[in-house]
C-alpha positions as CSV (number, residue, x, y, z in Angstrom):
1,X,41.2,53.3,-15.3
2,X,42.7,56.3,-14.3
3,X,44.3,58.5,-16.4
4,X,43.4,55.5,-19.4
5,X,45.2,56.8,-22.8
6,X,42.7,58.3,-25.2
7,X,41.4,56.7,-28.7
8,X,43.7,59.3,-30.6
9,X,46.7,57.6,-28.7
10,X,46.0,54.4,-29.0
11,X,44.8,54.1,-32.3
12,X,46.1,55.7,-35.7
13,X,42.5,56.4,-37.0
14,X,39.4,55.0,-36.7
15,X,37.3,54.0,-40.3
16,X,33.3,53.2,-40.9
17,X,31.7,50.8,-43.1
18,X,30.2,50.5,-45.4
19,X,32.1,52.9,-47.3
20,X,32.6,53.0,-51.2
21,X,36.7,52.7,-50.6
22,X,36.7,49.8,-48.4
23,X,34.5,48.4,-50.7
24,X,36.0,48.8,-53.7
25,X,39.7,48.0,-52.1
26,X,38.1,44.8,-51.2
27,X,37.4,44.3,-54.7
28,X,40.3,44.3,-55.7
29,X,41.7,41.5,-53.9
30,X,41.5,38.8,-56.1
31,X,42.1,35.5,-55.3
32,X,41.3,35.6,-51.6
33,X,37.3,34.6,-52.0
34,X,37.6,31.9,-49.5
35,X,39.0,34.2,-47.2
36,X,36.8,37.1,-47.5
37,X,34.1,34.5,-46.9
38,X,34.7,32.6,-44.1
39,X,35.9,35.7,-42.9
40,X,33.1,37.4,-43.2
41,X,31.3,34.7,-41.9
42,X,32.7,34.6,-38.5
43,X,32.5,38.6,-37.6
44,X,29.0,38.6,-39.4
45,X,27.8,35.5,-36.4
46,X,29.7,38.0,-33.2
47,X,27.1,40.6,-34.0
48,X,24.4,38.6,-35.2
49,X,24.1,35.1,-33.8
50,X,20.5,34.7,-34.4
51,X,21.6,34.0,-38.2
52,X,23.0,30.3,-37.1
53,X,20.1,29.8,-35.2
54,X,17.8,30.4,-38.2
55,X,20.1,28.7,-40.1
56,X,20.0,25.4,-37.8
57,X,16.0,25.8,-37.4
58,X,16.1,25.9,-41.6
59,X,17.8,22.8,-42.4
60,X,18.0,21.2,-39.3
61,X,15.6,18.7,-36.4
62,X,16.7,17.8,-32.9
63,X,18.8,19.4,-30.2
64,X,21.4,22.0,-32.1
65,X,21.9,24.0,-29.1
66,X,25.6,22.4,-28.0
67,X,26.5,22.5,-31.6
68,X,25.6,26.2,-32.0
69,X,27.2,26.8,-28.6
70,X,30.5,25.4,-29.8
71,X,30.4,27.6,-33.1
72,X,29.7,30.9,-30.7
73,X,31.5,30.7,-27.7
74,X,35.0,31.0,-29.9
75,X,36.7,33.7,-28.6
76,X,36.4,36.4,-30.7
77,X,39.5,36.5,-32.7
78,X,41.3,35.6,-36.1
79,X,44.3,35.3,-36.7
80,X,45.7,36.4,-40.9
81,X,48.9,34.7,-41.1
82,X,51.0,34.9,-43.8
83,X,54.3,36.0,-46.7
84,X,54.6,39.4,-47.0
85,X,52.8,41.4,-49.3
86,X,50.1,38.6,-49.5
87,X,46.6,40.4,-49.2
88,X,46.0,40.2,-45.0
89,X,46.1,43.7,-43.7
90,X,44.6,45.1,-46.9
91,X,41.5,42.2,-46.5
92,X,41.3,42.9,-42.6
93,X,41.3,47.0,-43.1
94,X,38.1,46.1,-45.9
95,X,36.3,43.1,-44.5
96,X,34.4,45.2,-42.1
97,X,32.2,46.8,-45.1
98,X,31.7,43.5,-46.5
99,X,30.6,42.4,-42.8
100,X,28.3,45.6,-42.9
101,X,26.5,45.6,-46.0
102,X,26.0,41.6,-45.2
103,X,24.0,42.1,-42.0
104,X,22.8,45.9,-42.3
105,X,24.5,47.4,-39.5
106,X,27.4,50.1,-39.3
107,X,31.3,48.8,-38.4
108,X,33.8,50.5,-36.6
109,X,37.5,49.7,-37.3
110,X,39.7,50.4,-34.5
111,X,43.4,50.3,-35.9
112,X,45.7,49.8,-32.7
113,X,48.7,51.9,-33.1
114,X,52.3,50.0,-33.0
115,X,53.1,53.2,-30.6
116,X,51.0,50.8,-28.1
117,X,53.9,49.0,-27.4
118,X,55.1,51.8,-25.5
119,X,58.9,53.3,-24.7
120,X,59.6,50.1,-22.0
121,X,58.7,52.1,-19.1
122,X,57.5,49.8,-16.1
123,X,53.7,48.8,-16.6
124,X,53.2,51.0,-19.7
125,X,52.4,48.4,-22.3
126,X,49.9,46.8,-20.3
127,X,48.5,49.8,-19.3
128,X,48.1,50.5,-23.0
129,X,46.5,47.1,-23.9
130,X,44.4,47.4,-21.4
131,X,43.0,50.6,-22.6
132,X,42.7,49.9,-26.3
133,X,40.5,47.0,-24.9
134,X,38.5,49.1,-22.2
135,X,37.8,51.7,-25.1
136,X,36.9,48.4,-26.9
137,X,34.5,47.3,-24.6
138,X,32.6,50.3,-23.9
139,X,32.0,51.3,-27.8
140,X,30.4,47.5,-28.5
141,X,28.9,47.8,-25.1
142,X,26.7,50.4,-26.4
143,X,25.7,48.5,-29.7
144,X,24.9,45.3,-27.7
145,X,21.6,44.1,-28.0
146,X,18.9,41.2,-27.0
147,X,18.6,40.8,-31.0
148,X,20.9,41.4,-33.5
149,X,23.7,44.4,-32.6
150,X,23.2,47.7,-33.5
151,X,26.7,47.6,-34.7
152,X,29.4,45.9,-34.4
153,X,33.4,46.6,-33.6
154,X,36.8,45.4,-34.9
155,X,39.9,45.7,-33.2
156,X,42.7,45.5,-35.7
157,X,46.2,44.4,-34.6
158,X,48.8,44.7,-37.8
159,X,52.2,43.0,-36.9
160,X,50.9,41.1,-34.1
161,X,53.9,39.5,-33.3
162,X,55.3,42.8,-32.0
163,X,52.9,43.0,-29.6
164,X,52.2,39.0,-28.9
165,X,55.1,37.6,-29.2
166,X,55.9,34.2,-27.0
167,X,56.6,34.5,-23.4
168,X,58.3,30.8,-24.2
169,X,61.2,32.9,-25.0
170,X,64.0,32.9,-22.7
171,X,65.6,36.5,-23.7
172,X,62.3,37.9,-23.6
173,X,61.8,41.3,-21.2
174,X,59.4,40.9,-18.1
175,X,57.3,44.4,-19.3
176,X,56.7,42.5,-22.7
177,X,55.7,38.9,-20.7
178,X,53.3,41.6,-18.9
179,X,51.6,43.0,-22.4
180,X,51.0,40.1,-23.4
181,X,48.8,38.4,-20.6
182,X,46.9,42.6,-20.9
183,X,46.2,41.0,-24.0
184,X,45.2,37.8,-23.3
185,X,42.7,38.9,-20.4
186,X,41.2,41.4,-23.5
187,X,40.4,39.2,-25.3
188,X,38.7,36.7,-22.8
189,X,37.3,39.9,-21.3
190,X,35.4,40.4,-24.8
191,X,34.5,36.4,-25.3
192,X,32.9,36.7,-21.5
193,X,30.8,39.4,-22.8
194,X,29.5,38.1,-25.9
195,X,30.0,41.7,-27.2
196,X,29.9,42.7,-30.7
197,X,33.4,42.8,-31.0
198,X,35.8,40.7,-33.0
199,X,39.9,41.4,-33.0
200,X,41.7,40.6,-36.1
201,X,45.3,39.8,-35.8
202,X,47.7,40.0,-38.9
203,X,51.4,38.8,-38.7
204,X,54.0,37.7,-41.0
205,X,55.6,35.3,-38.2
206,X,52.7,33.0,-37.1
207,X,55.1,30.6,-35.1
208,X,56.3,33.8,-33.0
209,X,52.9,34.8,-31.3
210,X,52.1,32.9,-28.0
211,X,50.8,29.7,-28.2
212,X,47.9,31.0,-25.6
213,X,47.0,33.5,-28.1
214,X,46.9,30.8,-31.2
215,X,44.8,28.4,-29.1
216,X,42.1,30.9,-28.9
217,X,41.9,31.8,-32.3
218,X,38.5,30.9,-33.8
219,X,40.3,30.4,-37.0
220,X,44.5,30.8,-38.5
221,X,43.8,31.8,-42.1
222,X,46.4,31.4,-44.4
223,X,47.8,33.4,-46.9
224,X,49.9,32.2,-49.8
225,X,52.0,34.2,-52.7
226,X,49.4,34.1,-55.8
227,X,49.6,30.7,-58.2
228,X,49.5,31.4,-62.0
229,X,45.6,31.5,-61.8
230,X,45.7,34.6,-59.6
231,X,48.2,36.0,-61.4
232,X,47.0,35.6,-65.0
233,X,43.7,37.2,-63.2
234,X,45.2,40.3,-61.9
235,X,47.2,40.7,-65.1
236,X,44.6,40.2,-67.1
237,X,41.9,42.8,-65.2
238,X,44.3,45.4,-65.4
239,X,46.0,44.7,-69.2
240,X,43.6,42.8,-70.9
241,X,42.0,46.0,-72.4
242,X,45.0,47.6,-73.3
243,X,46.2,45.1,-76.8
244,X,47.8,42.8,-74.9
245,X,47.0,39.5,-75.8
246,X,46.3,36.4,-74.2
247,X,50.0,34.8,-75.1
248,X,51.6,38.2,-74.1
249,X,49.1,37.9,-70.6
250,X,50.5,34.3,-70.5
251,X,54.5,35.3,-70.9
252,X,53.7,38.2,-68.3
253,X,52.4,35.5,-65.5
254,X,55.5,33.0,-66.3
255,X,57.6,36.4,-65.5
256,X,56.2,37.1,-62.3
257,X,56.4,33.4,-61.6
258,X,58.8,31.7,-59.3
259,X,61.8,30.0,-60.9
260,X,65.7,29.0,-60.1
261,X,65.0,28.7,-56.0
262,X,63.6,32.1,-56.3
263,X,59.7,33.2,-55.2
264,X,57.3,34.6,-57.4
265,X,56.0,37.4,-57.3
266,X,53.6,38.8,-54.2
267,X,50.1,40.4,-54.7
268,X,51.6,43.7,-53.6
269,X,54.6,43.1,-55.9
270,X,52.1,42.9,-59.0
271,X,49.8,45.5,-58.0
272,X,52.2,48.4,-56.2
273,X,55.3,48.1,-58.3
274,X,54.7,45.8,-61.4
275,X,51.7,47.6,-62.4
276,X,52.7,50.9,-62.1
277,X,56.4,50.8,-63.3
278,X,54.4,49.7,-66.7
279,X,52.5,52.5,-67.1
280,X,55.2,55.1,-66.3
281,X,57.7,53.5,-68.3
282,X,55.2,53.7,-71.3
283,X,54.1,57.8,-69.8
284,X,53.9,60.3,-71.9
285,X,54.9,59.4,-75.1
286,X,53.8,55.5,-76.0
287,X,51.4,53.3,-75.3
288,X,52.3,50.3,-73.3
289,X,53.9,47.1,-75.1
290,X,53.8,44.0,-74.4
291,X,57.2,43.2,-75.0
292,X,58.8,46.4,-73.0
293,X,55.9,45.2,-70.3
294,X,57.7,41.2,-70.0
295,X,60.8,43.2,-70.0
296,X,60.0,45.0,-67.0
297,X,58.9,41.9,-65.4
298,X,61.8,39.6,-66.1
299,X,64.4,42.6,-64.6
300,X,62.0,43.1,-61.4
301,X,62.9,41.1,-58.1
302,X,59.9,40.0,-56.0
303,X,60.0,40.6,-52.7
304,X,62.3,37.8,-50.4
305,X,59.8,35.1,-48.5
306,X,59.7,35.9,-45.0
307,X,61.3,33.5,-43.1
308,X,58.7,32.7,-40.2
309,X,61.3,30.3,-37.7
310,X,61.1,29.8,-34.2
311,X,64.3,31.2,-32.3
312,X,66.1,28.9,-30.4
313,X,65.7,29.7,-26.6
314,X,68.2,32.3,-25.5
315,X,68.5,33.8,-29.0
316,X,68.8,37.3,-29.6
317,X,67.5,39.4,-32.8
């Protein structure tokens, strides 16, 4: 591609794993252990497929091949769907150390840019999609391998719907129809390959991206606002040391709780603004209390749902 867009443009940085900060980020995100997993699970198989094979020759007799072949040929994509503020950027900007400690290899992150959209000039966005995936292709071209990768490469697309939205819609332009299908052929360009390459797509409005991208998800995880379990968790990691007791915990997670018609609160709600207004409402001259802590809570708002509806045809934002 002539002229193609370099990784500085296209991308807002580019992070390695495994990494202590990833890691311990990951950590930190309670509540998700089914996602991190099966997560995990399906970038670990794009770089190292010979793991299901072992896996079927372990606990399995007979012909597994068109089994296994079902399980790999999945394009290479996963779509994190969900509220705002619910975990799914933060897990897909971390999963790649858990992916890299899991099957001993190094993980690039390649973060596309929302500047990829472009400034609506005639064949821009396309021609920007198509380089984020040629620059793709050529990095986990180099760590493909007759065994297991010598690395392995995620392409991360925050607010997806920005950039995938549904060409179903009547209103929308013909240079966004156009960025779409660059994305589309990407990512069938990268299932053709068998590359170790995986694109993780994040997006508050699941029902807006276009049906051709959702059918070739390998797998829609969800992501929900956390029950009282995961919120009596959190509370508890991050309080339980400081004299609050279980009761006090307890009142805390029926604060942050939904109630009247209203939501509860979001992980981000708990751990970015709960959290610290706390602390620097008790800073420098007390300790923190329990009942100026339930306070706190009960006066907070939590962040409004996102409202994730299809537009009527013809609509306009």
């Amino acid at each position: 591609m002539q002229g193609m867009p370099g990784l500085d443009e296209l991308f807002e940085r580019r992070l390695t794993y495994p990494d202590f900060d990833p890691q311990e980020r990951l950590a930190r995100l309670v509540g998700l252990d089914d996602q991190k997993s099966r997560l995990a699970k399906i970038l670990g198989l794009l770089v190292n497929p010979q793991g299901l094979e072992r896996w079927a020759g372990r606990f399995h007799k007979g012909d597994v091949k068109p089994l296994l072949d079902a399980v790999l040929r999945r394009p290479p994509l996963v779509v994190l769907a969900g509220d705002v503020g619910s975990g799914k950027t933060e897990l897909a900007e971390t999963i790649g150390d858990m992916v890299a400690r899991q099957e001993g290899i190094e993980i690039t992150l390649y973060p596309l840019s929302l500047a990829t959209r472009g400034q609506g000039r005639v064949g821009e966005m396309t021609q920007l999609l198509s380089a984020a995936f040629e620059h793709t292709v050529q990095a986990a071209s180099k760590l493909k391998s007759s065994g297991k990768a010598k690395g392995g490469i995620i392409l991360l697309v925050d607010e997806a719907d920005a950039l995938a939205q549904s060409r179903e819609a009547a209103q929308m332009h013909h240079e966004d129809r156009a960025g779409v299908n660059a994305f589309i052929r990407g990512i069938d360009r990268l299932a053709n390959l068998r590359l170790p390459a995986a694109v993780i797509m994040c997006t508050n409005r699941l029902n807006a991206l276009d049906p051709a991208v959702r059918r070739r998800a390998a797998d829609v995880m969800a992501f929900a606002r956390p029950n009282d379990e995961q919120r009596q968790h959190i509370l508890t990691l991050r309080l339980g040391d400081l004299g609050l007791t279980r009761d006090q915990i307890q009142a805390l997670v029926a604060a942050t709780g939904p109630s009247s018609g209203t939501a509860g609160f979001t992980f981000s709600d708990i751990t970015q603004r709960l959290l610290p207004a706390i602390a620097l409402d008790a800073y420098p001259d007390r300790p923190i209390e329990a009942t100026r802590a339930i306070q706190i809570a009960k006066h907070m708002t939590a962040t409004p749902p996102f409202r994730d509806e299809v537009q009527p045809m013809g609509a306009t934002r």
